[in-house]
C-alpha positions as CSV (number, residue, x, y, z in Angstrom):
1,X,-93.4,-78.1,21.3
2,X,-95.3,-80.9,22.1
3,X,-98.2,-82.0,21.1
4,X,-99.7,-81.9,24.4
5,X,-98.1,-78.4,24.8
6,X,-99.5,-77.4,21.2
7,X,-103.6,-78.6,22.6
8,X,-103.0,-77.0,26.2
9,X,-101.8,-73.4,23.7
10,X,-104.5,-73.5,22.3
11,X,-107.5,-73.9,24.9
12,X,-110.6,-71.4,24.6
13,X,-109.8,-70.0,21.5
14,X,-112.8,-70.7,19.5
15,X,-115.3,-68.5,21.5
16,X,-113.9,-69.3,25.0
17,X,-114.5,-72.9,23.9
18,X,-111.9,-75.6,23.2
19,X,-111.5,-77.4,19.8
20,X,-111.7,-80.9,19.5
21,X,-108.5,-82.6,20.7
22,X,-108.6,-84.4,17.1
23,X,-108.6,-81.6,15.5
24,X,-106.3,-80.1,17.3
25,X,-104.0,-82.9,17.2
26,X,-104.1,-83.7,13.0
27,X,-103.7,-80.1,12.6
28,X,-100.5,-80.8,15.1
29,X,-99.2,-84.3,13.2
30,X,-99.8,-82.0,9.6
31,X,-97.7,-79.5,10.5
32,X,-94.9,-81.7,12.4
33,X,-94.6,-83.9,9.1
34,X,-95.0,-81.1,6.5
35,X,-92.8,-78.1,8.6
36,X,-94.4,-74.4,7.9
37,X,-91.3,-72.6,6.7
38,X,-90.6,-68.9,5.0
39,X,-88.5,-68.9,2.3
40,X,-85.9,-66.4,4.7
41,X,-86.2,-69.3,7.2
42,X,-84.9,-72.0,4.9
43,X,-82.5,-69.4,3.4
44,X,-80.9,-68.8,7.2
45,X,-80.8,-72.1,8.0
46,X,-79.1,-73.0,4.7
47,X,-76.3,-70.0,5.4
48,X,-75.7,-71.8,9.4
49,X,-75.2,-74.8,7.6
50,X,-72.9,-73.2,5.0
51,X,-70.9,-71.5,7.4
52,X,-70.8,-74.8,9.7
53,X,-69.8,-76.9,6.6
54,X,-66.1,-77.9,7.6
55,X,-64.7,-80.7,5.1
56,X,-64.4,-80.5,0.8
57,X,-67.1,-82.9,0.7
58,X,-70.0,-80.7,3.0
59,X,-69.4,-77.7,1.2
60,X,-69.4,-79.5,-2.6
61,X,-72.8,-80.6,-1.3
62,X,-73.9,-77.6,-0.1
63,X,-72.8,-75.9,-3.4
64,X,-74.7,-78.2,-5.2
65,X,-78.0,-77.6,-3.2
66,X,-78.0,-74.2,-3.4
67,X,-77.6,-74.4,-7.2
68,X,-80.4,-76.7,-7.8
69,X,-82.3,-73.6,-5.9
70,X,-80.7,-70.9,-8.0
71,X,-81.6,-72.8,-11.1
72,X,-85.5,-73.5,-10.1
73,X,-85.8,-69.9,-9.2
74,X,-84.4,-68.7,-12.5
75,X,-87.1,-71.3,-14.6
76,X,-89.8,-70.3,-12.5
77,X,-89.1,-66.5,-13.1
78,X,-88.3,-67.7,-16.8
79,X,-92.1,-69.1,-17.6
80,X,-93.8,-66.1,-15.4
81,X,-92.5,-63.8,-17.3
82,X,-93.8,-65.9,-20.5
83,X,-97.2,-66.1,-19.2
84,X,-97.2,-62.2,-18.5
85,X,-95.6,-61.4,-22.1
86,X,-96.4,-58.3,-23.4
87,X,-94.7,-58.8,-26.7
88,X,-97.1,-60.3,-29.8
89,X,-95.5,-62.5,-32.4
90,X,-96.6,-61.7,-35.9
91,X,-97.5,-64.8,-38.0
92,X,-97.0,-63.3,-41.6
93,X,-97.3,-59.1,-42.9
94,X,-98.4,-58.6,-46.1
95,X,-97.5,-55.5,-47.3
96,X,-99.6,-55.0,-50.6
97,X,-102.4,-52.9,-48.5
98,X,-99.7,-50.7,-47.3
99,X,-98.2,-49.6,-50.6
């Protein structure tokens, strides 16, 4: 989509009136140099281009992307689950005021 195509989309729809062109057009330029993406977008696209890999040296680089991904997901899920520890870690016991 163009931009032009993305300001015509989206005439009238702040009360029947159009936003400013500007505005319309950053928001337009943000998105185009930033891309919106679901994490099941980036995953398809990254299976097309797994399947499309055809020499030793697409699908090495390929293998190594998607480790770098595995890896990030496993620290991330690593240090959430350390923030949301249930477990308490006992400095010293003393047990003289149990016997």
């Amino acid at each position: 989509m163009t931009r032009d195509e993305f300001v015509k989309n989206n005439r009238g729809i702040n009360d029947n009136q159009d936003l400013p062109r500007e505005y319309l057009e950053s928001l337009y330029d943000g998105v185009a140099q930033n891309p919106i993406s679901l994490q099941e977008d980036q995953e398809a696209r990254n299976r097309q281009e797994s399947q499309a890999a055809r020499d030793l040296n697409q699908k090495y680089e390929l293998f190594v992307k998607e480790t770098e991904t595995m890896v990030q997901k496993t620290k991330a899920a690593m240090q959430s689950r350390r923030r949301s520890s249930a477990y308490v870690v006992a400095q010293s016991i003393s047990l003289s005021n149990i016997f």
